[in-house]
N, C-alpha and C positions, 0 to 999 in steps of 0.2 A: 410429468415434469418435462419441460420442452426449454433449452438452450439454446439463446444468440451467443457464440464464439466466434473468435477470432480468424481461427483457421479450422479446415475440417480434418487437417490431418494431429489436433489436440489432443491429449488424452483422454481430458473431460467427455467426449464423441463417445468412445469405448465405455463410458457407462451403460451397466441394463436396467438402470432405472430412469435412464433419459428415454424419452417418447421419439423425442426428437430433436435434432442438433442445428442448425442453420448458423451461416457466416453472418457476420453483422452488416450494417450498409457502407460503400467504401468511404462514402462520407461523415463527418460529427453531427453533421446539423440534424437538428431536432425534428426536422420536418420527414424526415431519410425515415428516423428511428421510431417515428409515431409511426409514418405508414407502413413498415416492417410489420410492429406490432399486430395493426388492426389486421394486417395477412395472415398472421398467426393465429387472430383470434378466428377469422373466418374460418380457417381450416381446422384448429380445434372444435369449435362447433360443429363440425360437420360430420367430425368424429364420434364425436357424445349423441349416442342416443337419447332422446328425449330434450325439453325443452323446459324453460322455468314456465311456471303458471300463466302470463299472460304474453305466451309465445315468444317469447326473447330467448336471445343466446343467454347461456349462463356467464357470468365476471368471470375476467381473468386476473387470477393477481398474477402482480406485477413487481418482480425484485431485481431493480438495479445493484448490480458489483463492482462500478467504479463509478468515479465522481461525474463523466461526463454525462453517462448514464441516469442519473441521480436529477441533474440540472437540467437536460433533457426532458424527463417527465415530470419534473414539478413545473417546467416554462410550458407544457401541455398536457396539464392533470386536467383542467374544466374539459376540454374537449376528450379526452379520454375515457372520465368516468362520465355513466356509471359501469362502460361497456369493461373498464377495468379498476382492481381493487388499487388504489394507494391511498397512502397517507397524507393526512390533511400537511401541505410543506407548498411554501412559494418559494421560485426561485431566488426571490432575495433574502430569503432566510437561509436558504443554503449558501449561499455566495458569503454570509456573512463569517462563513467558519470556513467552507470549502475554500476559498479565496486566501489565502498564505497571509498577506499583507491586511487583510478586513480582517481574519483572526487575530491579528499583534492587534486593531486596533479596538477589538471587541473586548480581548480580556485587561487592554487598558481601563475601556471604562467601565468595565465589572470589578475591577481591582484583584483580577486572576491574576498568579505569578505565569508569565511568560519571559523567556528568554528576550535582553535587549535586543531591540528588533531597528534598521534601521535601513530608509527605501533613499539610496542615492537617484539623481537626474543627471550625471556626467561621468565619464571613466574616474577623472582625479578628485569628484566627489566621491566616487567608491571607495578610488584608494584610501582616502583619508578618514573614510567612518569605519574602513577595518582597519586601520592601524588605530584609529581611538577604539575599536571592540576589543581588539588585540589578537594575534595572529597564533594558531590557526585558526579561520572562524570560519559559520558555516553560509553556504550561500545558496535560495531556493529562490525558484521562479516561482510568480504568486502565483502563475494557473496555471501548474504540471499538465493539464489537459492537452492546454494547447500547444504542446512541444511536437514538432515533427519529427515521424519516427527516420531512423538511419541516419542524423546526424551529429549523432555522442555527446547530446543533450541529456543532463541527467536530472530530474526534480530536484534534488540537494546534492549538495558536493559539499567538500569540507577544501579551502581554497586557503592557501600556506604562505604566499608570497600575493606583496602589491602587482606585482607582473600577473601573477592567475587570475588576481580580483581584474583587472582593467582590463584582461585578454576576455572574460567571461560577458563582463557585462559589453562588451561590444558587437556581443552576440544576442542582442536583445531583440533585434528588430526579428530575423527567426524564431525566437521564440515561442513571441506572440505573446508576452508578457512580462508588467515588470522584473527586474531585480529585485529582492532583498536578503539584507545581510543581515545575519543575528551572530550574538554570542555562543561560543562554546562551551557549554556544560560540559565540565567533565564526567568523560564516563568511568563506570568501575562495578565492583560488583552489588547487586541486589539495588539498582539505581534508576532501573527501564523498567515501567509498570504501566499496565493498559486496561480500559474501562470498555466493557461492551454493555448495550442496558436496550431494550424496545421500549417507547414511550407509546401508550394507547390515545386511541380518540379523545380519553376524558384526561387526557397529563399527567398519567399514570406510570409511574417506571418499574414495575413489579418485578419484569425480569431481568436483574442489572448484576453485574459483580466484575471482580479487578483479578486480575494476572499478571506473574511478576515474567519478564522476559529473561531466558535464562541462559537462551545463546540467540543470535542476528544474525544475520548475512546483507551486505558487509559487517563486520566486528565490529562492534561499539555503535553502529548507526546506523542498521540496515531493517529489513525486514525482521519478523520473527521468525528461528527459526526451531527454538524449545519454550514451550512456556508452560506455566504450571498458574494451575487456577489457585490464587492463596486470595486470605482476605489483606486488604488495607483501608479502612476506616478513613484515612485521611484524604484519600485517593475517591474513596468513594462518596461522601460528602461533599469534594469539590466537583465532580461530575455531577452530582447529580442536581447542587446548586446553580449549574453551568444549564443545566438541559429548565430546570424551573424557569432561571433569566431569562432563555432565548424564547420559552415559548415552542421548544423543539415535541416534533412529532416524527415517528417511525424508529429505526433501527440507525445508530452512532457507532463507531469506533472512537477511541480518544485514547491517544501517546502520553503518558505525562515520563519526567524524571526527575530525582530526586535532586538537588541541589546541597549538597555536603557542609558549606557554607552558613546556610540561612536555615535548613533544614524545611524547604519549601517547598512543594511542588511544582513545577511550571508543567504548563499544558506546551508539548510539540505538536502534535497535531489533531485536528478534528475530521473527522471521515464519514459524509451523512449519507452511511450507506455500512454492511455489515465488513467485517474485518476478515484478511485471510484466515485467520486464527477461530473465527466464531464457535468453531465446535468445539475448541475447550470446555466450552460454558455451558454445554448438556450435561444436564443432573440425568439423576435415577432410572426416570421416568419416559428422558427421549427431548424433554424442554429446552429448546434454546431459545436465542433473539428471532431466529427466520419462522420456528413455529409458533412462537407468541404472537408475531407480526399477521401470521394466517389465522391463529383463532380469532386474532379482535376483528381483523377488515372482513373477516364472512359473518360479525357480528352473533361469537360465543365467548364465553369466557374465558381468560387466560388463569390456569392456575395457579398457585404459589412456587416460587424456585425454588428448587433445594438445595443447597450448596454442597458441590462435591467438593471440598480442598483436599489439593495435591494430586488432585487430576492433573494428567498431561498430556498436552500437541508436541506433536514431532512432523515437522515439515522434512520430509528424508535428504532429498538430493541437499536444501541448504544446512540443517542442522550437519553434514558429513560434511561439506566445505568449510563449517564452523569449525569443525573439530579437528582438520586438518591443519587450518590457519592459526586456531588458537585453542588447543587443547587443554588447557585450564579453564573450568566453568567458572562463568558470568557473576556464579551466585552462591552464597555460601545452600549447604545442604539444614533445613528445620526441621521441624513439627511437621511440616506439609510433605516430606519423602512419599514417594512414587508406591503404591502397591501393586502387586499383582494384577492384573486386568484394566487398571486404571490409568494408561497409554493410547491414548487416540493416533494414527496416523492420518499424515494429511492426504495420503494416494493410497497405502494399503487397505484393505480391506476383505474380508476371507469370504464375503460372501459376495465380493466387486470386485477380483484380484486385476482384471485386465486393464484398467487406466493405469494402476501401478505400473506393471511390465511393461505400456505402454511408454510411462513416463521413463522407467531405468532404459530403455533402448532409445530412447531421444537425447537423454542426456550422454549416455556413451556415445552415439555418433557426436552430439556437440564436443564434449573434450575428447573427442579422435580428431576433429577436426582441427582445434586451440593446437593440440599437439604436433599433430603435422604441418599446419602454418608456423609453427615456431621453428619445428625442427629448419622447415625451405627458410625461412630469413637467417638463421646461424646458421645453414652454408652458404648462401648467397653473401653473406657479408665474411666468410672465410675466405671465398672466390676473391671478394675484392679486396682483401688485404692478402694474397698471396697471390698475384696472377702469375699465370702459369710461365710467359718470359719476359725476363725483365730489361728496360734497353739499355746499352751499352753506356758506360759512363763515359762523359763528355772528356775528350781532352785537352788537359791543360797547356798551355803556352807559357813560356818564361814568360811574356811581360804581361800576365796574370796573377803572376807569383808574388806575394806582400810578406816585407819581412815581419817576423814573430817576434 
């Protein structure tokens, strides 16, 4: 296993079952990130003794972890393969869900329940299709990708007043992609549920099944940060008629929530690439979405899933921000109750413990850091409502003085 990361001093680094770790390139383009790759693959072959039957390097699969990644090597999969495995995916087929604003208009005309979705062209157009969503409502830029990092640009926001919406979108030309505004689904409990499934070569989704979310980070609209593998029938019928439509190949994540109202599902988002959560979804035997993905591209068969329900993921550091924030769970407790042994963590591991400790000593320097930046601004701003001499007050003259 060999890692492009972000930074070397990551936790992810500190696995011993990474080969090897490397930065990614400091740029997005496609061009940076294929010829990274083919470096990689040179140097893996040079490692691997022995060679395929008519002297070639052996394939390398290849698995993107975020979107940009993704659109990346499907805009240079023909020049890639066959030196590496992916799945058969064109960049306009991923654009067509990856894309914020092509998803609202993809599951319009498949007649998928999406949240009202509406893309202004001016600030006081903005204002005016959120106060007809109605306020609070939520606002994502269509290609998260392209947001530049350090300047408190978020992929979605939840935006409370016309002032946020018209401050927001003025901030368009940074970052690199439409506005749009959709409606607020109320959130509440047992309401967040999420589809992860591998589609093979032949449009097969063998390995597929749904997870209710059971706490976030942020609260009610954030990442996962407990999720327990349960079934839902309804949830999974609409993915999976979602992935027939498209014509989709390789490994999805998909957002959906429940709508208390209609009693609908709406799809929040589409992720053509695997989810932070994926290991939920190992059964018995070790099968998830990323191994099914390797048996079919080295052309073996993927076995049958086997549904663990009431398995659970626990993302550590945000599921404990969750529970700080909002200590009441997401979801009522069923039939799907946690047993014994059947807790995944997302860093621990007993026989990997060092990303873990990796990861709890980065987050305590981060909120030591939060802490003491707060602490310096509430005396600095004591300093300035109390300075240390104050000047004299002015004196007054009788013909200053106004009768009372």
């Amino acid at each position: 296993m060999h890692a492009v990361i972000e930074s070397s001093t990551s936790p992810v680094a500190r696995s011993r079952y990474l080969r090897s770790a490397r930065t990614g390139p400091a740029t997005t383009s496609s061009v940076a990130l294929t010829e990274l790759l083919v470096r990689i693959a040179d140097e893996i072959g040079h490692d691997i003794d022995g060679r395929a039957p008519d002297g070639s390097s052996h394939p390398v699969l290849v698995l993107p972890l975020d979107d940009i990644s993704a659109l990346a090597l499907a805009r240079r999969r023909a020049e890639l393969a066959p030196r590496f495995l992916l799945p058969e995916q064109t960049e306009e087929q991923l654009l067509r869900v990856a894309d914020k604003a092509a998803l609202a208009r993809t599951c319009t005309a498949l007649g998928l329940p999406h949240p009202r979705t509406e893309l202004p062209t001016g600030a006081d157009e903005a204002a005016a299709m959120a106060w007809s969503l109605g306020l609070p409502a939520v606002a994502k830029w269509s290609r998260p990708w392209l947001l530049p990092g350090g300047r408190g640009l978020r992929s979605t926001s939840i935006v409370g007043s016309l002032a946020e919406v018209r401050e927001l979108y003025g901030r368009t030309p940074e970052a690199g992609s439409r506005l749009l505004l959709q409606e607020l689904l109320p959130a509440g409990r047992d309401l967040d549920w999420f589809f992860h499934g591998y589609v093979d070569s032949a449009g097969r989704c063998a390995t597929g099944a749904t997870g209710r979310k059971e706490r976030s980070w942020p609260d009610g609209a954030g990442l996962t940060a407990v999720g327990r593998w349960t079934a839902n029938p309804a949830v999974d019928r609409a993915a999976r008629e979602l992935l027939d439509a498209l014509g989709y190949r390789g490994v999805c994540d998909l957002d959906f929530r429940l709508d208390r109202s209609t009693g609908a599902y709406h799809l929040l988002d589409f992720n053509p690439r695997p989810g932070a959560q994926f290991r939920l979804f190992a059964d018995s035997e070790g099968l998830d979405v990323v191994r099914a993905a390797h048996l079919d591209l080295t052309g073996r068969p993927v076995p049958p899933h086997s549904p663990a329900y009431g398995r659970r993921f626990v993302v550590e550091n945000y599921a404990a921000l969750s529970l700080v924030t909002s200590p009441r769970p997401r979801s009522a407790a069923g039939p799907g109750a946690a047993r014994p042994g059947r807790t995944e963590f997302a860093w621990y591991a007993a026989d990997d413990p060092v990303p873990a400790l990796a990861m709890g000593l980065a987050w305590l320097s981060h909120l030591l850091r939060k802490a003491l930046g707060a602490v310096s601004r509430r005396l600095r701003r004591g300093r300035a409502r109390h300075p240390a001499t104050l000047p004299a007050p002015a004196r007054t003259t009788p013909d200053q003085l106004t009768q009372r």
